[in-house]
GUPA-941811 format. One record per atom (N, C-alpha, C): residue number from 0; atom name; x, y, z negated. Coordinates in steps of 0.2 Angstrom, whole numbers. Each point is the difference from the previous one (the first is absolute). Layout:
<kegus>
+------+------+-------+-------+-------+
! resi ! name !     X !     Y !     Z !
+------+------+-------+-------+-------+
!  NUM !   CA !     X !     Y !     Z !
...
+------+------+-------+-------+-------+
</kegus>
This chain:
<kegus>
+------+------+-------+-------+-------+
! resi ! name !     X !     Y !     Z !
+------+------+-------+-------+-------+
!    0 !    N !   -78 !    88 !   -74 !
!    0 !   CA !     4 !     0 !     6 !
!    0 !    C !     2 !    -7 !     2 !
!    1 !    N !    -2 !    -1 !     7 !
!    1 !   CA !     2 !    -7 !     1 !
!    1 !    C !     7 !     0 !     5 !
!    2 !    N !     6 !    -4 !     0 !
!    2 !   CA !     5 !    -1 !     2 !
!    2 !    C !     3 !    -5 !     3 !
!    3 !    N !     5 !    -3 !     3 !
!    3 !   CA !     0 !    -6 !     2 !
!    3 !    C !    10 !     2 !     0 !
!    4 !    N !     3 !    -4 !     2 !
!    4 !   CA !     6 !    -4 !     0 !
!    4 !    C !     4 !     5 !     3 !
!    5 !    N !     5 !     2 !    -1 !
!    5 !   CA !     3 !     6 !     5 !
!    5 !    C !     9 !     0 !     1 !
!    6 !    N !     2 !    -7 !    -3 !
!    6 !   CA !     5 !     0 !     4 !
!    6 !    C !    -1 !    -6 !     6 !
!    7 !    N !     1 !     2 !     6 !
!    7 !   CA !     0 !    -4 !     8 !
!    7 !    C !     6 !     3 !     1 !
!    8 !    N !     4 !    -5 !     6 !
!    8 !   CA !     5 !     2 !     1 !
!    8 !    C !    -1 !    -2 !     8 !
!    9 !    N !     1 !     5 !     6 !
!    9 !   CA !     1 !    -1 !     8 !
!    9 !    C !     3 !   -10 !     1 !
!   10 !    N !    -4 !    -2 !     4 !
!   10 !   CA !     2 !    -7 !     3 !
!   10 !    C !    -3 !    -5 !    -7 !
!   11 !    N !     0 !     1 !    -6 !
!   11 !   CA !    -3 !    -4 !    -5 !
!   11 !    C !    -5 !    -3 !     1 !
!   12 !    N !    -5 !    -2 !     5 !
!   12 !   CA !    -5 !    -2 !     2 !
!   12 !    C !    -6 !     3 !    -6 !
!   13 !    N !     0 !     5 !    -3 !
!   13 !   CA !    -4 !     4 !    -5 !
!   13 !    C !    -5 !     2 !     4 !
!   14 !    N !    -2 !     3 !     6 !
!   14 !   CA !    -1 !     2 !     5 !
!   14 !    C !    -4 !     7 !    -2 !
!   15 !    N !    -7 !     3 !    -3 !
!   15 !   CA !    -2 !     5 !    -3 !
!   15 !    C !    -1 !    -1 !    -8 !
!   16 !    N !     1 !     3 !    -2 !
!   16 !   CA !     0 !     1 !   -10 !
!   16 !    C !    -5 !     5 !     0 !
!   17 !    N !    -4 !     0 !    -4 !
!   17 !   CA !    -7 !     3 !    -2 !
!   17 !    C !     6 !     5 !    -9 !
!   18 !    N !     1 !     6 !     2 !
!   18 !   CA !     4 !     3 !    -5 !
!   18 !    C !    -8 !     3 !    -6 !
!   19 !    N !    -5 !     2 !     3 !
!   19 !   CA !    -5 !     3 !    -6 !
!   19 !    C !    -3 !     7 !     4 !
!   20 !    N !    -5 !     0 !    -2 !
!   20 !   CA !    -5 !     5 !     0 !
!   20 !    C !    -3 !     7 !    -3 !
!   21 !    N !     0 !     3 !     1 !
!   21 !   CA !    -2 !     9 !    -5 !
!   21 !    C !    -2 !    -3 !    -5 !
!   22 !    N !     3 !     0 !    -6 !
!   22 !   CA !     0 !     1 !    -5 !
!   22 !    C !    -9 !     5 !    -3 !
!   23 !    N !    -3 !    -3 !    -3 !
!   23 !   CA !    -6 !     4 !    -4 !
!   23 !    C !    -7 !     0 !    10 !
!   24 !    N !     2 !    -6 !     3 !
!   24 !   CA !    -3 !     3 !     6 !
!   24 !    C !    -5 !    -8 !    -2 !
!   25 !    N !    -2 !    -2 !    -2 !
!   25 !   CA !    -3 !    -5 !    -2 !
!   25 !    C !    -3 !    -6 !     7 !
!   26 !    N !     4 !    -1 !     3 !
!   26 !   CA !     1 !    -8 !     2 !
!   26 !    C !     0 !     2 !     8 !
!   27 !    N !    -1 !    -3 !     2 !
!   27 !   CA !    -2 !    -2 !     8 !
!   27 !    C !     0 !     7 !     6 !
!   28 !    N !     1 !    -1 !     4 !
!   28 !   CA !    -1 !     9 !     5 !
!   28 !    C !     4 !     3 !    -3 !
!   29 !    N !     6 !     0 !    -1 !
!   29 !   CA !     4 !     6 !    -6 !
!   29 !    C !     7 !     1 !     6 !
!   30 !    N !     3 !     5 !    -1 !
!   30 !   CA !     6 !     1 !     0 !
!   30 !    C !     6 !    -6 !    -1 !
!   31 !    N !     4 !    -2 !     4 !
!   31 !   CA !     4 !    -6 !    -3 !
!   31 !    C !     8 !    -1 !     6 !
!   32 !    N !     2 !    -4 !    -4 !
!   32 !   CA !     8 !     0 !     3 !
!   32 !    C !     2 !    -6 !     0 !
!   33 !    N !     4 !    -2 !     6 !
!   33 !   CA !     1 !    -9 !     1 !
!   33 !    C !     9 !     3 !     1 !
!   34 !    N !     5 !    -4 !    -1 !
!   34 !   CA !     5 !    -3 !     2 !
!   34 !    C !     0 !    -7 !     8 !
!   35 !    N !     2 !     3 !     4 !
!   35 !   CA !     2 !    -5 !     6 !
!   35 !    C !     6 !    -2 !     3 !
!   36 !    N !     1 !    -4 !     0 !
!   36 !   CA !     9 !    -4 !     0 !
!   36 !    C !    -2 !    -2 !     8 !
!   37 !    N !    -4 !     0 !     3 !
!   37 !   CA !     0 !    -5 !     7 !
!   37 !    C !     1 !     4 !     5 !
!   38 !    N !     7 !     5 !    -2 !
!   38 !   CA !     2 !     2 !     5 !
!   38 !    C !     7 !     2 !    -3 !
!   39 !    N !     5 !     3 !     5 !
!   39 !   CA !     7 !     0 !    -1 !
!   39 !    C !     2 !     2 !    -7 !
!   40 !    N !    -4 !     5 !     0 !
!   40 !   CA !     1 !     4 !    -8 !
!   40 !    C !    -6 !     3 !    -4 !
!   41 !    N !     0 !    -3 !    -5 !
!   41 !   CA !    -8 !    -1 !    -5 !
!   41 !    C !    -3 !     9 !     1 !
!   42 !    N !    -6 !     2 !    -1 !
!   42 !   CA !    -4 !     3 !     4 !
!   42 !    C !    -5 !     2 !    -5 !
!   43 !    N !    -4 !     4 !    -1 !
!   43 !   CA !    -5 !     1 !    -4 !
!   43 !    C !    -8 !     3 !     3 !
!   44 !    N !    -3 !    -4 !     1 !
!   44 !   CA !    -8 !     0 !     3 !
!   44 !    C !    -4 !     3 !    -6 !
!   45 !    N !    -1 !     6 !     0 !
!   45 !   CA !    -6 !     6 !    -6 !
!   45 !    C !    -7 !    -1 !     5 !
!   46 !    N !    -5 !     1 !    -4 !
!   46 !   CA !    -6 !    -1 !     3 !
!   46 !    C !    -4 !     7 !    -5 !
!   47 !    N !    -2 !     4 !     3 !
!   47 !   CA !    -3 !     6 !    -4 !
!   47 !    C !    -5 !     2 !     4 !
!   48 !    N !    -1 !     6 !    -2 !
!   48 !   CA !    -6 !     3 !     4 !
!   48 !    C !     0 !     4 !     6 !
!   49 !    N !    -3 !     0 !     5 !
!   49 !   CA !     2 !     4 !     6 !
!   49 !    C !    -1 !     9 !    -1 !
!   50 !    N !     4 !     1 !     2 !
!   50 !   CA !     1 !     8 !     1 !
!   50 !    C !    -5 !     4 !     6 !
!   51 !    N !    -2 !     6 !    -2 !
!   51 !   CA !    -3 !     2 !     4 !
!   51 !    C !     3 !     4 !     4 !
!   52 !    N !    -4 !     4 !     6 !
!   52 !   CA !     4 !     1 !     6 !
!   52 !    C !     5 !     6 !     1 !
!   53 !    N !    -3 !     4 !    -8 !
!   53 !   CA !     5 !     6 !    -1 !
!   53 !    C !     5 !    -1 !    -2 !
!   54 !    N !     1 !    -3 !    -7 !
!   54 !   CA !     6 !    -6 !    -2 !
!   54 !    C !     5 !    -3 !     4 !
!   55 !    N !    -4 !    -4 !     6 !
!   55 !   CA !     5 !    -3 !     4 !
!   55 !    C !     0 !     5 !     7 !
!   56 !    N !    -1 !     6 !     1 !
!   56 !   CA !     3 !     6 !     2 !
!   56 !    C !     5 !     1 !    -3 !
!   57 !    N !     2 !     3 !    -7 !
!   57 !   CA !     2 !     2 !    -4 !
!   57 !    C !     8 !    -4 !     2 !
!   58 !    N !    -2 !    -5 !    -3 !
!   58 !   CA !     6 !    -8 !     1 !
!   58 !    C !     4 !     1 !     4 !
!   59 !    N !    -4 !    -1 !     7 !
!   59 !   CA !     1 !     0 !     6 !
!   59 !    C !     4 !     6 !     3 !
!   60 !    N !    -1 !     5 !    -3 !
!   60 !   CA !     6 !     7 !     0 !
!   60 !    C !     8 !    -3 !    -2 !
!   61 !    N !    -1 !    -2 !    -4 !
!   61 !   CA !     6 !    -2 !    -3 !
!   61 !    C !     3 !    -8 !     2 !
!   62 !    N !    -2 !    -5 !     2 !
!   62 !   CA !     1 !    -6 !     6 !
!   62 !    C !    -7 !    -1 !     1 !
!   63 !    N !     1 !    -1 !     6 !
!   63 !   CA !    -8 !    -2 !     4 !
!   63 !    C !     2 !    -8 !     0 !
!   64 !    N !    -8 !    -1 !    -3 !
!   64 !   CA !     2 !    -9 !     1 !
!   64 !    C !    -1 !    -4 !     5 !
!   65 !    N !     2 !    -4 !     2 !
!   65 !   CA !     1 !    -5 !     6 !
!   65 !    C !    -9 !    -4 !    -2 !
!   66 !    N !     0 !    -1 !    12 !
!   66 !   CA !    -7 !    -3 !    -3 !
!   66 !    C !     0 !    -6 !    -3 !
!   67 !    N !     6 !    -2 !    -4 !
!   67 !   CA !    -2 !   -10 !    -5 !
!   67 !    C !    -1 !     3 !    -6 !
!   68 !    N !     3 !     8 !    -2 !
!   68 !   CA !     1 !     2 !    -6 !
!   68 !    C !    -8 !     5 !    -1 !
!   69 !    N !    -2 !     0 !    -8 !
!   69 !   CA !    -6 !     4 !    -4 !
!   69 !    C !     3 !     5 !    -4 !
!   70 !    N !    -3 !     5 !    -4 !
!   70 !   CA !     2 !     2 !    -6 !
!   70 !    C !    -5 !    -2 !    -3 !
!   71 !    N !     4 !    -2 !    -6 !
!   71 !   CA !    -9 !     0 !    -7 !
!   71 !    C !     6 !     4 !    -6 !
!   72 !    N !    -7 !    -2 !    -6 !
!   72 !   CA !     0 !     3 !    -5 !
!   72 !    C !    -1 !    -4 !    -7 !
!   73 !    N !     5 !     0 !    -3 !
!   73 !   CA !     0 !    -5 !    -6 !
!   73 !    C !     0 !     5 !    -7 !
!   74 !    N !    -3 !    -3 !    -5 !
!   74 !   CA !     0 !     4 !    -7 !
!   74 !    C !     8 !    -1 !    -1 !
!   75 !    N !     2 !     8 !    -3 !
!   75 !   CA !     5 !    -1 !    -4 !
!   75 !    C !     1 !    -3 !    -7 !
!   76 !    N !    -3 !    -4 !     0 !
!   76 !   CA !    -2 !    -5 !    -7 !
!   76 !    C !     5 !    -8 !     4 !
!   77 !    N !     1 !     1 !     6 !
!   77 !   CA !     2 !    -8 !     3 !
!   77 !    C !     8 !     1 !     1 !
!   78 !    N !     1 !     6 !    -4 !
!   78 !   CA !     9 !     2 !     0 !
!   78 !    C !     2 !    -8 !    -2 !
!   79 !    N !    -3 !     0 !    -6 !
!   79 !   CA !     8 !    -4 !    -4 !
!   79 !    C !    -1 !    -8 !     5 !
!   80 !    N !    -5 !     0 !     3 !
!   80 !   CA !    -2 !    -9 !     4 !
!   80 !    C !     5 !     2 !     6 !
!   81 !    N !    -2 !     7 !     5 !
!   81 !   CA !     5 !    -1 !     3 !
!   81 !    C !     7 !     1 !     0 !
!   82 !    N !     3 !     1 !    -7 !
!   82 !   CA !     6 !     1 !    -3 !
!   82 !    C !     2 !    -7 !    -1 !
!   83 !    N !    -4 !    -4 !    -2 !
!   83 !   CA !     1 !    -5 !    -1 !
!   83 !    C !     1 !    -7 !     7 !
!   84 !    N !    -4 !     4 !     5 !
!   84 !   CA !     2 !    -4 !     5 !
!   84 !    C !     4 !     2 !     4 !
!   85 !    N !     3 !     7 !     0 !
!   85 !   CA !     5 !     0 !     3 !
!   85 !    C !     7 !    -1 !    -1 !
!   86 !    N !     0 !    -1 !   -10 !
!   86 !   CA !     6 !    -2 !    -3 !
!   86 !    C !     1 !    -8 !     4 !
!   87 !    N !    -5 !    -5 !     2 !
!   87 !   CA !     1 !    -5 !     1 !
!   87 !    C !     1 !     0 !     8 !
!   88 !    N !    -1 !     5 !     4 !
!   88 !   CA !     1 !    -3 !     6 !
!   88 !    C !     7 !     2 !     1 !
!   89 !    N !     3 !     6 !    -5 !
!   89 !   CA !     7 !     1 !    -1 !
!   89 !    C !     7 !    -6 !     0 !
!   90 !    N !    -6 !    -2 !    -6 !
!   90 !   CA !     4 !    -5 !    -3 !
!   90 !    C !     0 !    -6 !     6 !
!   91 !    N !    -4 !    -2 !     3 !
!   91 !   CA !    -1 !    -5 !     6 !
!   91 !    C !     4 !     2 !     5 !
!   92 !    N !     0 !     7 !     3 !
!   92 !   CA !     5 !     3 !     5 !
!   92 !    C !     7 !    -1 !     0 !
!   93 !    N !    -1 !    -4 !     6 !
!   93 !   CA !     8 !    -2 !     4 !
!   93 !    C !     5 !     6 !     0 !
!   94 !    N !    -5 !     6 !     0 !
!   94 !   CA !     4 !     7 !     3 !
!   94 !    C !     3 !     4 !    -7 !
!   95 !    N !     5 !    -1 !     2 !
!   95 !   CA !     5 !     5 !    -7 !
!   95 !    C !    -4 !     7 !     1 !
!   96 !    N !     0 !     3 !    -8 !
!   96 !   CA !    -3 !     7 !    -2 !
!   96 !    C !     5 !     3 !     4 !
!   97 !    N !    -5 !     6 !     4 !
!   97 !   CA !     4 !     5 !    -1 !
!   97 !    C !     2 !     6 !    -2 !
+------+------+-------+-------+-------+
</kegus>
């Protein structure tokens, strides 16, 4: 599993953090998750697979996406990377939990 640095913090000049990759997906063209501060409040970039047209039917019952927005599909093996990116954009977040 390759990884990268995952505490950023908004305004830190950090700007994208390379958080790691699908685990057992061996290198390159994978599934992956970045941390991004270069904007008000840190923000998380997934890069997965594209959905297909029933799928994103399916989706789209339940919120239709905007045309800047996609649906994909990430292995559930990328839980604990995105758990771990999101603990850090919490922790980076100006915005009190609610």
């Amino acid at each position: 599993m390759q990884h990268g640095a995952t505490l950023w913090t908004p305004g830190g000049g950090h700007g994208t953090t390379f958080v790691g990759t699908a685990p057992e997906s061996g290198g390159g063209n994978c599934p992956a998750v970045w941390g991004d501060t270069d904007n008000e409040q840190p923000e998380l970039v997934v890069q997965g697979w594209s959905v297909g047209e029933a799928m994103r039917a399916t989706c789209a019952a339940d919120s239709p996406p905007a045309e800047n927005e996609t649906v994909i599909r990430i292995p559930a093996r990328m839980v604990p990377l995105i758990r771990q990116a999101c603990d850090a954009a919490e922790r980076a977040s100006s915005t009190p939990e609610l």
